[in-house]
N, C-alpha and C positions, 0 to 999 in steps of 0.2 A: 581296527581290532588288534593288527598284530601291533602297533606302537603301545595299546595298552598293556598287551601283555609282558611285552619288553620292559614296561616301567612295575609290573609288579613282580615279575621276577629281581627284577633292580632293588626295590624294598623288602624283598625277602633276604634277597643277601645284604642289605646293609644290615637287618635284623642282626642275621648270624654273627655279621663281622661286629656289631656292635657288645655282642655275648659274649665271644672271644677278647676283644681290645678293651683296655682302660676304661673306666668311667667317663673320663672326658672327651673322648671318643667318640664314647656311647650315646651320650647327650648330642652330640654334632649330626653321627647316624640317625637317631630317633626326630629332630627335629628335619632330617632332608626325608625320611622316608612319613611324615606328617604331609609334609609340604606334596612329595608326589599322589599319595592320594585322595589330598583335597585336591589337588589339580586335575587329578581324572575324573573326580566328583563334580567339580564346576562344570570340566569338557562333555560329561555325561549329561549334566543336566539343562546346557545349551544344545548339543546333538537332541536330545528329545525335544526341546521347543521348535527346533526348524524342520522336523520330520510327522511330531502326531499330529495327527488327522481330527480326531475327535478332543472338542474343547475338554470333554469334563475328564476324562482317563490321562488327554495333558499336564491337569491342574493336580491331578493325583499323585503321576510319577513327579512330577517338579518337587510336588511336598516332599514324598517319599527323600529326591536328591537334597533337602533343606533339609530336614532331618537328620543326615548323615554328614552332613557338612556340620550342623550343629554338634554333634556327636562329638565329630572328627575334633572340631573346636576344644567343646570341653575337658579332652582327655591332651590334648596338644596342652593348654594352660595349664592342668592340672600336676600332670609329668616335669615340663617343661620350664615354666614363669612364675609356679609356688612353691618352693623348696618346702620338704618333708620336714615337718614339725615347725616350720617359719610362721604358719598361722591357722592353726590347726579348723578353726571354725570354716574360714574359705575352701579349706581342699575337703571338708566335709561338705559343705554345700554345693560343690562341685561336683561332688563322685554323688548327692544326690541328683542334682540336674543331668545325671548321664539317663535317668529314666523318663526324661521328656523324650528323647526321639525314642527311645527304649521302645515308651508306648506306644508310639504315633506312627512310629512305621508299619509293625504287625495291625493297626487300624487303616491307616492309608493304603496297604496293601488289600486287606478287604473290597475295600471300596473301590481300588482298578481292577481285582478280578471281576469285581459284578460289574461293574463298567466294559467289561471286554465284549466286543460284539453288538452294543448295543446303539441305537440312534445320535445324530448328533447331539442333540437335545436331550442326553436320558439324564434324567435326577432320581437318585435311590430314595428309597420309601422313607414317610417319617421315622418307622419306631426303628429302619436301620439306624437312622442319624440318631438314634439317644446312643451308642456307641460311644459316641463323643462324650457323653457327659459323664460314662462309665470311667472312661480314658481319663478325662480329666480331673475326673474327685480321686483316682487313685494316685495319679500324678502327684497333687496335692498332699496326699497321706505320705507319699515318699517324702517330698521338702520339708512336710512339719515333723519328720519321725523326734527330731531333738527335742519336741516337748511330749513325746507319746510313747515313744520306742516300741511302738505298735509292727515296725519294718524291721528294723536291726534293733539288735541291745549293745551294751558294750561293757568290757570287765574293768578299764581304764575310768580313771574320775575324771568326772567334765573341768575342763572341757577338750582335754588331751582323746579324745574320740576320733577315729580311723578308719579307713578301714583294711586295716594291718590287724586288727584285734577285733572281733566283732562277732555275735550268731545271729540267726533268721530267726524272725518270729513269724506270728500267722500273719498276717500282712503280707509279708514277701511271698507265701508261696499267694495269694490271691493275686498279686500282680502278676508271677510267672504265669498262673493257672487262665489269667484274661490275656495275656501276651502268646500263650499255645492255643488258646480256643481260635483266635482271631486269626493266626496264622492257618490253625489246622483246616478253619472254615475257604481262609482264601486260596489252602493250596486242593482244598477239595475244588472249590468251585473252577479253579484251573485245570487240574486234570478233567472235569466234564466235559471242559470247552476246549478244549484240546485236540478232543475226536473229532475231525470234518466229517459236516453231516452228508447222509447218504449213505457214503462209503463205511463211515465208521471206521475210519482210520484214526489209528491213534498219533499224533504229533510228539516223539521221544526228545526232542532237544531241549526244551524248557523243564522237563523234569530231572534232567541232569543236574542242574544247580542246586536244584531242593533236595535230591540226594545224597548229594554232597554237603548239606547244611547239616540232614541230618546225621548222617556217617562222622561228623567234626562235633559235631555236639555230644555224642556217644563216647566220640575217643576223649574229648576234655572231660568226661566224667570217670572214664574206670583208665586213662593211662594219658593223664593231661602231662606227667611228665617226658614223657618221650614227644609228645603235639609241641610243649610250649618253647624250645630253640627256634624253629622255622616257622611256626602259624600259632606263639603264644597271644598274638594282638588278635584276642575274642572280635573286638570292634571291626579292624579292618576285615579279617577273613568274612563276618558275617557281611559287611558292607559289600565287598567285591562279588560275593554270590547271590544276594538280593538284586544288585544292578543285573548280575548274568542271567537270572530267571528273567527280568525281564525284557532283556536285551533279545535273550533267545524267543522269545516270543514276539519281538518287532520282527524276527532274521526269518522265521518259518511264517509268520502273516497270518499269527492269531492277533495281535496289533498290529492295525493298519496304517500305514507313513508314510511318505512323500520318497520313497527309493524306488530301487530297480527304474529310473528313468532310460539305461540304454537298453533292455529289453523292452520295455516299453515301444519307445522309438523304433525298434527294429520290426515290431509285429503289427506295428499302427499302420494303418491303409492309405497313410499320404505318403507320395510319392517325394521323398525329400534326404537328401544328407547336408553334415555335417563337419567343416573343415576348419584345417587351422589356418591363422593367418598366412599363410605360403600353400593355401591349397591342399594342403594333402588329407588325405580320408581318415575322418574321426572315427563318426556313426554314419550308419546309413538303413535306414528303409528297407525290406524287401520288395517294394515295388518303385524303389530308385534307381535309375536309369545309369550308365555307366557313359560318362565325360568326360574331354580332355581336359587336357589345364587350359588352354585357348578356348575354348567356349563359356568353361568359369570364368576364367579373367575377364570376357566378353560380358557375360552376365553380371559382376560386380558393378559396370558403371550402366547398364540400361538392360531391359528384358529382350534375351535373343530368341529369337523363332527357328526352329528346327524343323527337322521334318516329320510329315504325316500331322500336321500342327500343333504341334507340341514345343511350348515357351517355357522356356529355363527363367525363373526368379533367383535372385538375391538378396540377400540382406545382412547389415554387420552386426555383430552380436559380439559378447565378450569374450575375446580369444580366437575371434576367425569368421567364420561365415555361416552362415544359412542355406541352401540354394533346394530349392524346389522345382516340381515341373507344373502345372497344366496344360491340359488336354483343349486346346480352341479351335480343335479342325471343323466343331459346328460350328462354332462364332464365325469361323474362315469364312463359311460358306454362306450362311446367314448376309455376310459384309458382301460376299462377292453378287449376291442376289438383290441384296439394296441397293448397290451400284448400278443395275439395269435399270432398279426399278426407280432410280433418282434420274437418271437421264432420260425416260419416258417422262415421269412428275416434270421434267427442267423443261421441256417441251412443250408441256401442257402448261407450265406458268408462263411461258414466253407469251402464249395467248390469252390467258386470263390475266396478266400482267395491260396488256395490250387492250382488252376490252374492258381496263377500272380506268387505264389514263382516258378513252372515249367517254365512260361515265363520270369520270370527276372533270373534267372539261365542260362537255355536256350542263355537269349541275353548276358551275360558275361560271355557263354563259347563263344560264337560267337565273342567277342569284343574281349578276350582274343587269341581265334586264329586270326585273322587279326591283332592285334597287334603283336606277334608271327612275322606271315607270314612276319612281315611291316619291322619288326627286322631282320628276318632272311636272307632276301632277298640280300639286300647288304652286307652282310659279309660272304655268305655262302662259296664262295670260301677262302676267309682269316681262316675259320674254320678248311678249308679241309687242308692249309696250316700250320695250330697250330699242328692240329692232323699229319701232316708227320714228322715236330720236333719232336713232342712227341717218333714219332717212331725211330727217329734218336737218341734222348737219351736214349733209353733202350739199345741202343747196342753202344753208342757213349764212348768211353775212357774218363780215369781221369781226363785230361788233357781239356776235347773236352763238357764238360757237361757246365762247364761255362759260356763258349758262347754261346750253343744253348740256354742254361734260359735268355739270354740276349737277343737273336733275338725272343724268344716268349715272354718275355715282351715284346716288341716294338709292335709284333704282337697283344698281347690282349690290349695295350693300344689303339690301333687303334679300336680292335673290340668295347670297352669300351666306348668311345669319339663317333664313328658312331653312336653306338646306344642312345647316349643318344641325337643326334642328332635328330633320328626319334622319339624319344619321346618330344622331346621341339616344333616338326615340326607338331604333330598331332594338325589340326585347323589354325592353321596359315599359311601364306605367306612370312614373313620377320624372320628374326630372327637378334638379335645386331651382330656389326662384332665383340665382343669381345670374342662371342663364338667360333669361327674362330680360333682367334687368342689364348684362351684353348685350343683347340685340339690340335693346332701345338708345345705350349710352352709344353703339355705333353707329346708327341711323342719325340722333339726335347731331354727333359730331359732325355729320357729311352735311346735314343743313346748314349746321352753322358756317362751315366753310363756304357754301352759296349765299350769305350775308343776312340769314333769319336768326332771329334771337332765339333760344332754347334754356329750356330748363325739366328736370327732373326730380318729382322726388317719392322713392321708393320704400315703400314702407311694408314689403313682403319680406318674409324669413325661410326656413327647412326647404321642403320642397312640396308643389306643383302635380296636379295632374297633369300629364302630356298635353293631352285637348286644350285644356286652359292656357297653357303658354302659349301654342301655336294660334289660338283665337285672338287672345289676347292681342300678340304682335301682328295678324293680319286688321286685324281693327285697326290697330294702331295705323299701319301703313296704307289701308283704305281712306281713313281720312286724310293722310299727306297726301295721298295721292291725287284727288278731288282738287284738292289746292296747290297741287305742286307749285303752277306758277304764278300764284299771287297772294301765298302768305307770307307773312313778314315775321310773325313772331308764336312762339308754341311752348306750351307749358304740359308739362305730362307729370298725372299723376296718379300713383300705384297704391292701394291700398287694400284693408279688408275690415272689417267687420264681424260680430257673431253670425248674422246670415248670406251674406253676402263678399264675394271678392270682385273689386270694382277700379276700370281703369275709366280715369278721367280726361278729356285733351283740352285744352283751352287756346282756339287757332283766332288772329287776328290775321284778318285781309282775305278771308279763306269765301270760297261760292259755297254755292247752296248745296248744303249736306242733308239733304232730308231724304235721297235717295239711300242713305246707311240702311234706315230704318226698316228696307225693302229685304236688304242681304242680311243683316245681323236683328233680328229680331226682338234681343232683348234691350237693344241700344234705345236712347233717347239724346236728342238733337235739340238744343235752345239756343236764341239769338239774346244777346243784351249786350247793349253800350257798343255796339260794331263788333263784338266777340260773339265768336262761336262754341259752345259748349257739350262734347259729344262725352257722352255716358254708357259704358256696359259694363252690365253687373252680371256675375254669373253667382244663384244663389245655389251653396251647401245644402242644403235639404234637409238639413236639421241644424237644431239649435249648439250642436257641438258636435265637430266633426272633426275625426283625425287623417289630417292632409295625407297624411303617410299610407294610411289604409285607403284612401277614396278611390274607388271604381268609376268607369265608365261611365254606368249606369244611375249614377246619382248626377250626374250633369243635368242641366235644366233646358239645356243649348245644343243646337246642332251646328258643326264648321260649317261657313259659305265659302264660296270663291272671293277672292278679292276682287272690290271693286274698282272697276278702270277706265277710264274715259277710252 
């Protein structure tokens, strides 16, 4: 405030000095004292963008400062950049465009008195806003007077028109007569709003400036000669006391703005001040605590605890520091009661700890024996079978050792292959057929290295019900087994059909297999040409059946033990 007013006492005196000094002088003075109060005009009307509060009274006074900057403009150019008589139509068209802001301030003033006090959101009524169209058709009348002369006349022949030489006609006094109404309306509606309610106080600082407007408008009427040395610039005195009306109305808080932030600060209930970077006190709080510089400086790199538990915060900000307190002597205590109660919990988990390792022990000795049991089940007899070789080699000849390690490979390849069977079958229902068809290619391999001929051929795909594989291969090593030691040659083969899936064995040199028929039920056993031909079919149950879905319970077949001499 006081920089402004230094700059317009500064422009009053260049006024004067430009009165008294040369013309050319005058011109230097007139364009520096243009320049300072468009510059207070800009600085005014950026000060109001970062201080009002309410969007639409913002957008009002901003006009109001475009306005006067425009103003400011036109009289700058016209004085200034168009020499008198250089072109007489432009400085006539100029000195009309002086009635655009002319108009639109005493209207945009309107419109931020009714604005004052009112929501963030308020919008003035429709038929205020025909205002605007009042404003703007007389505007208009003003720019076209040169083909109407409805506003001024002139005694000059066109196009030497001035306004050096000129009268008012009716026109002009209806723009004065809407430029006073509009005024007279918004300086009413400000003095209403003026008086804080309640009290009925009345707020005198904002109608200073308007007394002052009007007191200057009175003397430029009955003794404008004695006004026009020091306040003959009509434009700037009205501009400077339009900002002050409403400057003093931001300063007393009938417009409401983003200031008084260190009172603010000082009456707010958090306990906090404000330093410069070297610590020393800005602002501070009335419920801000009083600190060395060593528990600040402490507090800038981490939160110190104090006493009665009360923590000093920090934080850097621009130009210095933040430093706050709370209050955590509940938290303190709160912590200090968890602390017991976690070292009774720590206790009681050392035993609940202690009694999940006996239950998870516990369930994977249990898992371990049912797996066990799940293993053992179907090969227990092929075991008792290993173990009678075994007995057969300790007293079996030089000669006789060979072959027995060959029929008990076959025998533990099968144990080997089953069980990894029940291991790939724990959770599932299916398994691929090509596990099938591993078992067989490694049984079939261990024959051939005991000097039987073999052959395979596999004509399954996707996958397998469990049961079925597991049948499948126990059939399959039932008959090896029958004949272990006097087949010579073996042919297997794997197939299916729309009703049926069927393995086939073709054994030469093999005994009497008609004991299958007893354990696998759906098996069938023929003799032709010194061949043995054993057949199980296990049928689908329907005429189209998706392998993938097939349950249990569509089996036609129940598993047997394998059979064993």
């Amino acid at each position: 405030m006081a920089g402004a007013a230094i700059l317009i006492v500064l422009a009053v005196a260049l006024r004067i000095g430009g009165i008294i000094l040369d013309c050319k002088i005058c011109s230097v003075f007139g364009l520096a004292r243009s320049a300072i109060y468009l510059f207070l005009i800009t600085a005014w009307a950026v000060l109001l963008a970062r201080r009002i509060i309410q969007k639409q009274l913002c957008l009002y006074l901003l006009g109001i400062a475009g306005s006067m900057l425009l103003w400011f403009g036109l009289r700058t150019i016209k004085y200034f950049f168009v020499p008198f008589g250089a072109d007489p139509a432009l400085s006539r068209f100029l000195w009309y465009a002086y009635y655009i802001p002319m108009l639109t301030i005493p209207v945009q003033s309107l419109f931020a008195a009714l604005a004052l006090r009112k929501p963030e959101h308020y919008q003035p009524s429709g038929w205020i806003q025909l205002a605007w169209l009042v404003t703007a058709g007389l505007a208009l009348l003003v720019l076209t007077n040169d083909f109407h002369q409805l506003v001024f006349s002139f005694s000059e022949p066109y196009p030497a028109w001035s306004d050096k030489s000129y009268s008012y006609e009716k026109l002009y006094w209806v723009v004065i007569c809407w430029m006073a109404v509009c005024s007279a309306i918004a300086l009413g509606i400000m003095i209403c709003k003026c008086s804080i309610p309640q009290k009925k106080t009345f707020l005198w600082l904002p109608m200073i400036p308007m007394a002052l407007m009007g007191i200057y408008g009175s003397l430029c009427v009955v003794m404008w000669e004695l006004v026009k040395p020091f306040a003959g610039d009509i434009t700037a005195v009205y501009c400077v006391l339009i900002g002050m009306t409403f400057e003093s109305c931001i300063q007393c808080g009938l417009i409401q703005s983003n200031t008084r932030y260190a009172q603010l600060f000082e009456i707010s209930t958090i306990a906090a001040q404000i330093t410069d970077r070297n610590l020393h006190l800005i602002y501070a709080s009335e419920n801000a605590g009083d600190f060395d510089q060593e528990s600040l400086a402490q507090a800038k790199e981490e939160p110190v605890i104090l006493e009665e538990g009360i923590r000093l915060c920090a934080a850097q900000i621009f130009g210095g520091f933040v430093f706050w307190q709370e209050d955590i002597s509940r938290l303190m205590d709160l912590i200090d009661e968890l602390k017991g109660t976690r070292e009774e919990l720590r206790s009681y988990n050392g035993l609940l700890e202690e009694e999940n390792k006996q239950k998870r022990r516990r369930r994977q000795l249990e898992e371990q024996k049912r797996l066990f049991e799940a293993v053992e089940r179907p090969v227990r007899l092929h075991l008792d079978l290993l173990a009678s070789y075994v007995q057969r080699l300790e007293q079996a000849q030089h000669e006789e050792i060979s072959q027995i390690l060959g029929w008990m490979t076959i025998i533990g390849a099968y144990i080997k292959r089953r069980t990894n069977l029940v291991m790939l079958g724990e959770g599932v229902r299916m398994l691929p057929a090509e596990e099938l068809c591993f078992c067989l290619q490694e049984s079939l391999s261990n024959l051939q290295h005991n000097r039987i001929s073999c052959g395979l051929q596999f004509q399954l795909n996707g996958v397998l019900p469990l049961e079925l594989v597991e049948t499948f291969f126990d059939f399959y090593e039932a008959c090896v087994e029958c004949s272990l030691e006097t087949i010579t040659d073996l042919v297997v083969l794997v197939g299916e059909d729309d009703q049926d899936w069927k393995l086939t064995l073709l054994l030469s040199g093999a005994d009497d297999l008609s004991r299958l028929v007893q354990r696998f039920q759906s098996a069938s056993i023929c003799w032709q040409e010194g061949m043995s031909r054993c057949i199980l079919k296990v049928s689908k149950k329907a005429d189209t059946v998706d392998k993938g879905d097939l349950n249990d319970d569509q089996m036609v077949f129940k598993t047997d033990q394998p059979l064993v001499d």
